[in-house]
SERO-4910 file (N, C-alpha, C, O; in steps of 0.05 Angstrom, whole numbers):
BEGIN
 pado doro    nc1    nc2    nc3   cac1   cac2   cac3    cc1    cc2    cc3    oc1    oc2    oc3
  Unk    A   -338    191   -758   -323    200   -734   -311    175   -720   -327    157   -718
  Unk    A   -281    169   -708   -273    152   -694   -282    146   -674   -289    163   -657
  Unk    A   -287    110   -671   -298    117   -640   -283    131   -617   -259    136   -620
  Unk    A   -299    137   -593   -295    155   -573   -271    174   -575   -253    182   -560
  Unk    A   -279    178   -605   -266    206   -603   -294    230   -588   -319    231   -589
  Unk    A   -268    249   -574   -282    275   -554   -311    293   -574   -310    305   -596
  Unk    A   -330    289   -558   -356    312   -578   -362    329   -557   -379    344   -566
  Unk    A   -358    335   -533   -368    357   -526   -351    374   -514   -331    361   -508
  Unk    A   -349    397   -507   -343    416   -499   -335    417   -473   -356    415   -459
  Unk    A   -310    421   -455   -316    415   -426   -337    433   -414   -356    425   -400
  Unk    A   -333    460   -419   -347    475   -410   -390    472   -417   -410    481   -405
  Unk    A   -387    458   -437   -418    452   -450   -416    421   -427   -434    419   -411
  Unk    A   -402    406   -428   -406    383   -407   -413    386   -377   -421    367   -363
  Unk    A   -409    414   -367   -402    427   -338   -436    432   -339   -454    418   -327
  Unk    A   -439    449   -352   -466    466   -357   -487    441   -358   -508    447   -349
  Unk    A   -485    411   -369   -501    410   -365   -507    392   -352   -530    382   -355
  Unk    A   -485    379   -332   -487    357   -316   -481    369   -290   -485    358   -269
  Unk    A   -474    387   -292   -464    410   -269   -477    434   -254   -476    443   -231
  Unk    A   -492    441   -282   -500    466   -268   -512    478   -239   -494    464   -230
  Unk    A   -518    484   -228   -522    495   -199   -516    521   -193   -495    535   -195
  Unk    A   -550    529   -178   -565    550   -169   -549    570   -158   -535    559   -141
  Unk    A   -541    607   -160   -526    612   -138   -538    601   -101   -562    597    -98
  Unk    A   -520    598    -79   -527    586    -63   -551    609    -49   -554    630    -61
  Unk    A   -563    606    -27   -570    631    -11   -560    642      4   -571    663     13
  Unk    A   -533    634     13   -521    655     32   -504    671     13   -496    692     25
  Unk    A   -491    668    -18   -484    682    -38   -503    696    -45   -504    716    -31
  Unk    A   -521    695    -63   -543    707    -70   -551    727    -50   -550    748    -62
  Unk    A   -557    732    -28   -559    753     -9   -544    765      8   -552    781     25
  Unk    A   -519    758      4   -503    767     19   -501    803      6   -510    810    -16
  Unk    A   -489    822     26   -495    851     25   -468    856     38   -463    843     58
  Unk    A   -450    876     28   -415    880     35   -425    885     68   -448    893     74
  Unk    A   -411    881     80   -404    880    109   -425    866    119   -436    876    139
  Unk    A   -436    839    109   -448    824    133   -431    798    137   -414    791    121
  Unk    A   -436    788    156   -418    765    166   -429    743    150   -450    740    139
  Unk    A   -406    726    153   -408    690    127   -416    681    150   -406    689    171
  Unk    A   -438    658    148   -441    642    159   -418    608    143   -420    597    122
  Unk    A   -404    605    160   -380    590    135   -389    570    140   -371    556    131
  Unk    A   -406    552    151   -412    527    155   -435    522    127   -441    499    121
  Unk    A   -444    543    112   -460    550     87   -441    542     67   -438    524     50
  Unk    A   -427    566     76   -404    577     53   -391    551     41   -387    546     17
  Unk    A   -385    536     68   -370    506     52   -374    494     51   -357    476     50
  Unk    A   -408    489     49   -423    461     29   -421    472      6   -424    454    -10
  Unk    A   -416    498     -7   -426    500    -41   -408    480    -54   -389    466    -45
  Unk    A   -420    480    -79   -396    463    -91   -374    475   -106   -373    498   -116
  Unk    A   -358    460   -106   -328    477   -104   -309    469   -120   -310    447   -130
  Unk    A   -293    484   -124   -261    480   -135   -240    479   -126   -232    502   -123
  Unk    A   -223    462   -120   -197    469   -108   -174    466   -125   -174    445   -137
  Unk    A   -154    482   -129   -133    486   -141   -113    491   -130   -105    514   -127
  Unk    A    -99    469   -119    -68    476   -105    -44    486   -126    -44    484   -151
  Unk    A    -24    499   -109     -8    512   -121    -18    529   -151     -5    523   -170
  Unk    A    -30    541   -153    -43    558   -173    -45    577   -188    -61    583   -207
  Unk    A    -16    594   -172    -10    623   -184    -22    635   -187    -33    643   -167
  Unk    A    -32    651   -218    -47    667   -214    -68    663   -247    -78    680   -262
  Unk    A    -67    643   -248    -76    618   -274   -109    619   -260   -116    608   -239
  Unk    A   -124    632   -274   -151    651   -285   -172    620   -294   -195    612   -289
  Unk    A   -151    609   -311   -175    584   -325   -198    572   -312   -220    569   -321
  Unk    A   -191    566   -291   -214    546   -275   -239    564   -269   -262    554   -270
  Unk    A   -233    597   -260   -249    616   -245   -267    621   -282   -290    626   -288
  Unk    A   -248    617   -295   -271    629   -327   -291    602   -340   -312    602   -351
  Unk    A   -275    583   -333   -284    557   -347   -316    551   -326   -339    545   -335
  Unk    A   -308    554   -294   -325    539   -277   -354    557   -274   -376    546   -273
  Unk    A   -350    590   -273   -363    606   -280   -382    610   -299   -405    618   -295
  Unk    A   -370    603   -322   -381    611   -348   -401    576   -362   -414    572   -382
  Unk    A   -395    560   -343   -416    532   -337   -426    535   -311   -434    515   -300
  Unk    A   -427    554   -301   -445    556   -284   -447    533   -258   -465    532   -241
  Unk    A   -424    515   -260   -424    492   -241   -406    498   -220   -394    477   -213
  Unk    A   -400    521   -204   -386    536   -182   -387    547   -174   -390    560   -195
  Unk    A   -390    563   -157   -392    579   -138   -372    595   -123   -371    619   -124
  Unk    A   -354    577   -108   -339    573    -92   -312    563   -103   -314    543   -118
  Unk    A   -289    572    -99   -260    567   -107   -242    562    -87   -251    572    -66
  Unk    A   -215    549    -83   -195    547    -64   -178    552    -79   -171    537    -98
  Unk    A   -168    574    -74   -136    578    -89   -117    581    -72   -121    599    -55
  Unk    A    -96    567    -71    -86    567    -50    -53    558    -64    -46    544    -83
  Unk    A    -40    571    -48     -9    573    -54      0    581    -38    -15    595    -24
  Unk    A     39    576    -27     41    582    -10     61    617    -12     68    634      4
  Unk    A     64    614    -43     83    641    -52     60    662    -52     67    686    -53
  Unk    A     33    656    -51     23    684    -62     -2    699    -29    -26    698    -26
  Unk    A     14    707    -19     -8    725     -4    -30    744     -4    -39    746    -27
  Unk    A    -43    762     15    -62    780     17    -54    802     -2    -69    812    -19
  Unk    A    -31    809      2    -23    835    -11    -12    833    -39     -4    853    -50
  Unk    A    -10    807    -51     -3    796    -83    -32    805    -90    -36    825   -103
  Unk    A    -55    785    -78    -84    783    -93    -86    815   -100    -86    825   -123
  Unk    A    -88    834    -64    -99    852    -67    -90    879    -98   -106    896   -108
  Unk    A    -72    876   -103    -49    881   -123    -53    870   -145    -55    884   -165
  Unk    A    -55    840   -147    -65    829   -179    -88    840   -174    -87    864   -180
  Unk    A   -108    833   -165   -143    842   -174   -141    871   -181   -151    874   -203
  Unk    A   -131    893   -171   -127    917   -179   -118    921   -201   -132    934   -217
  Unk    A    -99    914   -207    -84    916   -232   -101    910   -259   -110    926   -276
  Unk    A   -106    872   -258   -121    860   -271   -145    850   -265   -146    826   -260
  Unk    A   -164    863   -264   -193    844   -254   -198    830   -268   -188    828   -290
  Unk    A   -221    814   -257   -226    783   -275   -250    810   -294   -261    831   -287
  Unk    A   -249    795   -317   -262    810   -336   -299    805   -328   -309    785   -317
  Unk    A   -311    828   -338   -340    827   -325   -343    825   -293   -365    830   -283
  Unk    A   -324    818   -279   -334    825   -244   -320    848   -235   -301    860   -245
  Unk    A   -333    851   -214   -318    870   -195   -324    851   -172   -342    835   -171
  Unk    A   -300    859   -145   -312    865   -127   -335    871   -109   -338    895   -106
  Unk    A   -352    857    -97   -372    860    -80   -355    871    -46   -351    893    -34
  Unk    A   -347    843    -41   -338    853    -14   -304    829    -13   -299    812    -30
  Unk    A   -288    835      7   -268    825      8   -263    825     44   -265    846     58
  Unk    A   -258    804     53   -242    808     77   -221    780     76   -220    765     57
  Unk    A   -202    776    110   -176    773    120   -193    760    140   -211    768    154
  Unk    A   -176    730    136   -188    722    163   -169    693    166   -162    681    145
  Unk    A   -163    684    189   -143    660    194   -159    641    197   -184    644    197
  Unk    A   -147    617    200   -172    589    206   -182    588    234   -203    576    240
  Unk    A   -165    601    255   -182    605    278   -202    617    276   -222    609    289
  Unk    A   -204    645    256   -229    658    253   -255    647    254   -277    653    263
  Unk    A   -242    618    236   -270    602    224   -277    587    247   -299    577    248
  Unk    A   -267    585    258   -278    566    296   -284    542    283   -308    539    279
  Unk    A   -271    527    277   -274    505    265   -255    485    258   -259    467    241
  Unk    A   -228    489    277   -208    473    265   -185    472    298   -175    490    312
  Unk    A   -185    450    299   -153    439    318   -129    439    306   -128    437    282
  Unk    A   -107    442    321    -86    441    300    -82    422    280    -99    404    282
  Unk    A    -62    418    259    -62    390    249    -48    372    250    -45    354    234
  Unk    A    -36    376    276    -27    354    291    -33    339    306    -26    316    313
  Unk    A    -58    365    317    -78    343    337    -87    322    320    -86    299    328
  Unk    A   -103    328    286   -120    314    270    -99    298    273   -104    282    291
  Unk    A    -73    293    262    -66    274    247    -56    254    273    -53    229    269
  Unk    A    -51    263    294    -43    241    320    -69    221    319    -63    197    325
  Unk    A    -97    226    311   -122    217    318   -122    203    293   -143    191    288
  Unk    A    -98    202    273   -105    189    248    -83    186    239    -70    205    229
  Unk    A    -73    155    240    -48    141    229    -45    144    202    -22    146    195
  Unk    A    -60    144    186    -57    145    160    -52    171    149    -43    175    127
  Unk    A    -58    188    164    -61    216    163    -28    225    171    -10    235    157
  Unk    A    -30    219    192      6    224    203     20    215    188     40    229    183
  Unk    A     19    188    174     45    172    164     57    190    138     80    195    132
  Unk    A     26    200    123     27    211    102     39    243    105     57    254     92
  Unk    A     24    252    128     42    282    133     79    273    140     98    285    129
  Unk    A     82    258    154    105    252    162    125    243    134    148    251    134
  Unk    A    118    233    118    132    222     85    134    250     74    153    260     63
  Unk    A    108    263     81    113    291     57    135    308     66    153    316     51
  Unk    A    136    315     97    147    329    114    179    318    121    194    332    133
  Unk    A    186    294    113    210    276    115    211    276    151    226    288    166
  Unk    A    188    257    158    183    244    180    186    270    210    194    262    232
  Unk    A    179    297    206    175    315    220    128    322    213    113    326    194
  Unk    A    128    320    237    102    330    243     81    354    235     59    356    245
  Unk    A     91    370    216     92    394    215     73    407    214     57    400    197
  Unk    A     65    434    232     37    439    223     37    474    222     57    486    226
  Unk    A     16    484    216     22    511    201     -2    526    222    -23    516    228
  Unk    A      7    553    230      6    565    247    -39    581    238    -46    595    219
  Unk    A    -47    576    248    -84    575    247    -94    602    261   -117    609    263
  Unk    A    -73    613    268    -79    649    279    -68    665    257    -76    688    254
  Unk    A    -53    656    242    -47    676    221    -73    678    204    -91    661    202
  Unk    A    -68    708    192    -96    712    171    -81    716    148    -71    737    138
  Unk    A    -79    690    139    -78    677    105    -95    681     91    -87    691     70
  Unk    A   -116    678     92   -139    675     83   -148    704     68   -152    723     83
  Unk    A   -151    708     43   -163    726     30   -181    717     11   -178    705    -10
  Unk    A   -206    727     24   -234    726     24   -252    739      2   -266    757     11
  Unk    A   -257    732    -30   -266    751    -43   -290    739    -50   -293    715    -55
  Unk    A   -312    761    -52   -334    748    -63   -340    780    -93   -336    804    -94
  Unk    A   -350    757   -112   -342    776   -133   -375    780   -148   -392    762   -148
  Unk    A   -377    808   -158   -411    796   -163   -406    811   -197   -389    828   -203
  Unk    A   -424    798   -212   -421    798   -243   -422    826   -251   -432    839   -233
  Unk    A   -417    840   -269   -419    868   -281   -449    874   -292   -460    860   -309
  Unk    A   -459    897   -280   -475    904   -295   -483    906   -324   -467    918   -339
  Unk    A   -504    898   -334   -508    892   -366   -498    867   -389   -501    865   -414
  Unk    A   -480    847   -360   -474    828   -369   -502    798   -364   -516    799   -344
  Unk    A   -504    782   -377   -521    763   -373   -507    733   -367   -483    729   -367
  Unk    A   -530    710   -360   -512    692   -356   -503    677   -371   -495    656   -362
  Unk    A   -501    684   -403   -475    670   -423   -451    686   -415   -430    679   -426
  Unk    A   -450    712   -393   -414    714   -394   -405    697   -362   -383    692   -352
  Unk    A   -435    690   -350   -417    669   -329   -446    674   -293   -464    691   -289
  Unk    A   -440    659   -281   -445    661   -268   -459    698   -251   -456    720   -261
  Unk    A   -471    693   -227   -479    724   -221   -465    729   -194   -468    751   -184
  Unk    A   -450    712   -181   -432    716   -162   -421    692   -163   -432    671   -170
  Unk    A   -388    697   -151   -374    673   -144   -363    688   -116   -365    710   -106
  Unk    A   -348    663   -108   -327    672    -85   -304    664    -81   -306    639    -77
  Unk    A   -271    672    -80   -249    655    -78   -243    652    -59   -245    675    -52
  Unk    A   -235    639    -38   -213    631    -21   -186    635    -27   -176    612    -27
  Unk    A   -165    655    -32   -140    658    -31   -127    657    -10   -123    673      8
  Unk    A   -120    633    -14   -102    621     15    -71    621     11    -60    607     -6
  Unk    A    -56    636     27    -35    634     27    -18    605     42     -4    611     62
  Unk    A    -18    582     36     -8    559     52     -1    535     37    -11    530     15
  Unk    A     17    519     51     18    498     32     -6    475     31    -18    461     47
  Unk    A     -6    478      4    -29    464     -2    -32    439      7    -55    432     16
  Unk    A    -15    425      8    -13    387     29    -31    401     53    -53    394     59
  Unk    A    -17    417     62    -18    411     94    -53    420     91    -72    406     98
  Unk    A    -53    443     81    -78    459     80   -109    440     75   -132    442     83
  Unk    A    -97    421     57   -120    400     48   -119    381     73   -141    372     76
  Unk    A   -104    371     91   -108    356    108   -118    365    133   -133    353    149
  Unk    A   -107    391    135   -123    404    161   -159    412    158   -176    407    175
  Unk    A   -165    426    129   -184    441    129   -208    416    116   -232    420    123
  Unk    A   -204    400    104   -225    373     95   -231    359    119   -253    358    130
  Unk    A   -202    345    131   -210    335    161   -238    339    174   -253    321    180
  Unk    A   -243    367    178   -270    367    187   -293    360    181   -304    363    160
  Unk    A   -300    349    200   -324    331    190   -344    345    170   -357    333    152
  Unk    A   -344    373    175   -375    385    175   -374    394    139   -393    401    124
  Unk    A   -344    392    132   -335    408    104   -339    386     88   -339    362     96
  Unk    A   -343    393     66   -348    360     45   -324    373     27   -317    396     27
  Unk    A   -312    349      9   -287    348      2   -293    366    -21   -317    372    -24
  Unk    A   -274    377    -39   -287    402    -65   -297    376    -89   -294    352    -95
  Unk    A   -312    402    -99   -332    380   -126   -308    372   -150   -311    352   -164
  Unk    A   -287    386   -153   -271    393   -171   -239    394   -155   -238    407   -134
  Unk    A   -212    380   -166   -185    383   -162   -176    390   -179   -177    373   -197
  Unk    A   -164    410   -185   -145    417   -216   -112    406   -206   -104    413   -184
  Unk    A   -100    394   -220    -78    382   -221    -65    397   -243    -73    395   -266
  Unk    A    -46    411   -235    -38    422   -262     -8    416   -246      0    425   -224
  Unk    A      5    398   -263     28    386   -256     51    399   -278     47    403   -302
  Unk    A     73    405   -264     91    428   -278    114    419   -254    114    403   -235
  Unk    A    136    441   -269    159    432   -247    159    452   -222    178    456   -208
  Unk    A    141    462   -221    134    481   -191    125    458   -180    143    448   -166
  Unk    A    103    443   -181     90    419   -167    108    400   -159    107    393   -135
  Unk    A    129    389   -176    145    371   -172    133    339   -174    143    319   -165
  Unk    A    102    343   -194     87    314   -187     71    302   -164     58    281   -162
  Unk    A     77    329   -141     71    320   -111     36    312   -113     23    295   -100
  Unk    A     28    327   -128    -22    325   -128    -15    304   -150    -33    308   -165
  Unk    A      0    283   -160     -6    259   -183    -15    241   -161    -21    243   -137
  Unk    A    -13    218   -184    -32    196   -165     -5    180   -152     14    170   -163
  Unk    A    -13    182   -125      7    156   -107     21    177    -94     40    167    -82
  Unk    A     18    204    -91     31    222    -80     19    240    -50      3    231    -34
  Unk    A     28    259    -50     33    261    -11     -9    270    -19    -25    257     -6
  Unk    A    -18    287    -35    -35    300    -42    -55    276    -28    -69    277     -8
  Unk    A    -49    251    -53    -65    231    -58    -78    219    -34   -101    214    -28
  Unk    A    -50    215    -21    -55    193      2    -68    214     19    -91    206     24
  Unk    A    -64    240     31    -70    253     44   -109    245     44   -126    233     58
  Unk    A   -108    260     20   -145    245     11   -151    223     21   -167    218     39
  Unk    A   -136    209      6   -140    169     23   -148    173     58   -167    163     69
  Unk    A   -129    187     69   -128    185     92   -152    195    111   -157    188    134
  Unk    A   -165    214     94   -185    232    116   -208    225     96   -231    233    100
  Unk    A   -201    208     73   -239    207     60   -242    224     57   -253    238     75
  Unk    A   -237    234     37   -248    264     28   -237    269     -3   -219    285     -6
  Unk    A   -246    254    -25   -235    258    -42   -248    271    -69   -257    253    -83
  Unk    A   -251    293    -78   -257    305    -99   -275    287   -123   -264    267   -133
  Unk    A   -304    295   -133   -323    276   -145   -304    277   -172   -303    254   -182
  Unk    A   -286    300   -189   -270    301   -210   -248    312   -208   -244    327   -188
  Unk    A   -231    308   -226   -211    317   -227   -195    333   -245   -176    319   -253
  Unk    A   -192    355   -255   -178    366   -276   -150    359   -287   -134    378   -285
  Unk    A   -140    339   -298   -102    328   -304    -96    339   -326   -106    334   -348
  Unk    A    -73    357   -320    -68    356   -342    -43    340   -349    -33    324   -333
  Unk    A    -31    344   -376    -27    331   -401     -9    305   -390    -10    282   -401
  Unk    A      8    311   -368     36    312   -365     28    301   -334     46    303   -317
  Unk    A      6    291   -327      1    282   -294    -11    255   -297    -20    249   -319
  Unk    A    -11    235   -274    -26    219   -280    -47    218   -267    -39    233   -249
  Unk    A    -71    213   -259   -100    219   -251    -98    196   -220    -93    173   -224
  Unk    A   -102    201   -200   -116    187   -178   -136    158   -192   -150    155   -212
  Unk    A   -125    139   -167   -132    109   -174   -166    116   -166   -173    133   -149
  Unk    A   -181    101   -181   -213    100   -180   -226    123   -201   -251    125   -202
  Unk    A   -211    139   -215   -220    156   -226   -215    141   -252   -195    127   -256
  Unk    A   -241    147   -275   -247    151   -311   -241    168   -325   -259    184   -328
  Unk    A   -222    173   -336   -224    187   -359   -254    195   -379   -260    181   -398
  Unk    A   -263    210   -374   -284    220   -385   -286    224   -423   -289    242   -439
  Unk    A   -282    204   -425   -261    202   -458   -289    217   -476   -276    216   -498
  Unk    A   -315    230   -485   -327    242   -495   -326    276   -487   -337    294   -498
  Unk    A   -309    277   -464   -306    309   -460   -277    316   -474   -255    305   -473
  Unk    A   -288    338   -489   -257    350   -498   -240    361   -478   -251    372   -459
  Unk    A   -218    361   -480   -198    380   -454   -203    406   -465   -213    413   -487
  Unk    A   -194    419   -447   -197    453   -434   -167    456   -445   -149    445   -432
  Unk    A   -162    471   -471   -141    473   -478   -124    500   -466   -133    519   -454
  Unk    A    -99    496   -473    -89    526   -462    -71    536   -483    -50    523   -486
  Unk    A    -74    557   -498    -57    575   -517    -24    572   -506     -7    566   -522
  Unk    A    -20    577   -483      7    576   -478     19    553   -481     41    554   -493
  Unk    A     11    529   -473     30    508   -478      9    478   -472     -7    475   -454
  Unk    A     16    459   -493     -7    436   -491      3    422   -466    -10    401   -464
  Unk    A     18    424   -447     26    405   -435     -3    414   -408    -14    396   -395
  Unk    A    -10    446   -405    -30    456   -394    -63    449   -400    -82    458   -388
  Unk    A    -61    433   -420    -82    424   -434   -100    410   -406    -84    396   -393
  Unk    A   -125    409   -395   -138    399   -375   -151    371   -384   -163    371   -405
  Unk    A   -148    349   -369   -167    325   -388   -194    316   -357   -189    311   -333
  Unk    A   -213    316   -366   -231    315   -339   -234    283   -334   -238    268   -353
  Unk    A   -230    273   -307   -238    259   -294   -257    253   -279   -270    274   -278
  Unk    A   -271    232   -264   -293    227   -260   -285    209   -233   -262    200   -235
  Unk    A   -297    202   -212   -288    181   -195   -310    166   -191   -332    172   -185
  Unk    A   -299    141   -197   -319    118   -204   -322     92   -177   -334     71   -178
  Unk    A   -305    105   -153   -316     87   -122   -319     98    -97   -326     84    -78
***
């Protein structure tokens, strides 16, 4: 075998450097009781900006058992897309547990993000480059936010995946959304960034970009990274050169290569 050529599996790599317990406020939660979200957003997590409606991460992160918790977040797809895809197509083996609508004021937990970023030069300079030197911040009473917590199918075990997850379908742009909602002190940054760089993205989540610095700016930067083929990976991060990528049937350029952050 060549040296460091790839031997394991991403998903066999997840499982077993990764794996983790469902949390307790998942595990007991019962349709119509209230999230305690200050729980909710320590699990460890995934975030996937601009994301469409690209399934991989929710089957890969699931089915290693190293997730819980998802951010999907885009600014084309709202409440009434999800409610409409999940109907149509459910994720295979879940249903539905419970689903609600709720804005970031809901979450009592957030100033605008203009207040954050006036309190943080590096933070502004970087919103202001992305924004072409306008301030811009996105309205925290709207209910963007579609809330799903999904619990496994009966008769299924845990080789088809996890026994609950939960998504975050956020309708917003993802820059702004990662600088407002990490900012907070109390949230820890996601365990996982999928970079799936395409010409919807425009390169903006590569490294040296509005995404990047944004992170730089508030300390809050993702323990790995998902790149694919065609991105280049954030400065401080390893190429994990013994994990195989997470391939994709449709096109290699979708191919995932995992990263690691090494400061």
């Amino acid at each position: 075998m060549p040296e460091n050529e790839p031997v394991i599996e991403m998903q066999d790599y997840l499982l077993r450097n990764n794996k983790a317990e469902t949390p307790a406020w998942l595990k007991n939660f019962k349709p119509g009781d209230e999230l305690d979200f200050t729980d909710v957003f320590r699990t460890q997590s995934v975030f996937y900006p601009a994301c469409g409606d690209d399934g991989r991460a929710l089957k890969l992160f699931s089915r290693a058992h190293a997730a819980h918790l998802f951010y999907y977040v885009d600014s084309g797809m709202g409440s009434e897309y999800w409610k409409r895809n999940l109907k149509e197509t459910p994720i295979d083996g879940y249903h539905i547990l419970d689903a609600k609508e709720f804005s970031m004021d809901d979450l009592g937990l957030f100033s605008g993000l203009s207040d954050v970023a006036r309190k943080n030069n590096a933070l502004s300079d970087a919103i202001r480059k992305y924004c072409k030197n306008d301030l811009t911040d996105f309205s925290t009473e709207e209910k963007n936010w579609y809330f799903v917590i999904f619990e496994r199918d009966e008769g299924l075990g845990d080789d088809h995946g996890v026994d609950r997850f939960a998504v975050a379908f956020v309708c917003e742009d993802a820059i702004l959304w990662y600088a407002a909602f990490f900012a907070v002190p109390s949230i820890p940054a996601p365990t996982w960034l999928v970079d799936q760089s395409d010409m919807v993205t425009h390169g903006l989540f590569g490294r040296g970009e509005p995404l990047e610095q944004v992170a730089d700016a508030i300390r809050k930067h993702p323990d790995y990274l998902l790149v694919s083929l065609n991105a280049e990976p954030w400065k401080n991060y390893a190429k994990l050169s013994e994990v195989k990528p997470r391939t994709s049937i449709d096109c290699s350029g979708k191919h995932w290569y995992l990263y690691k952050r090494n400061a």
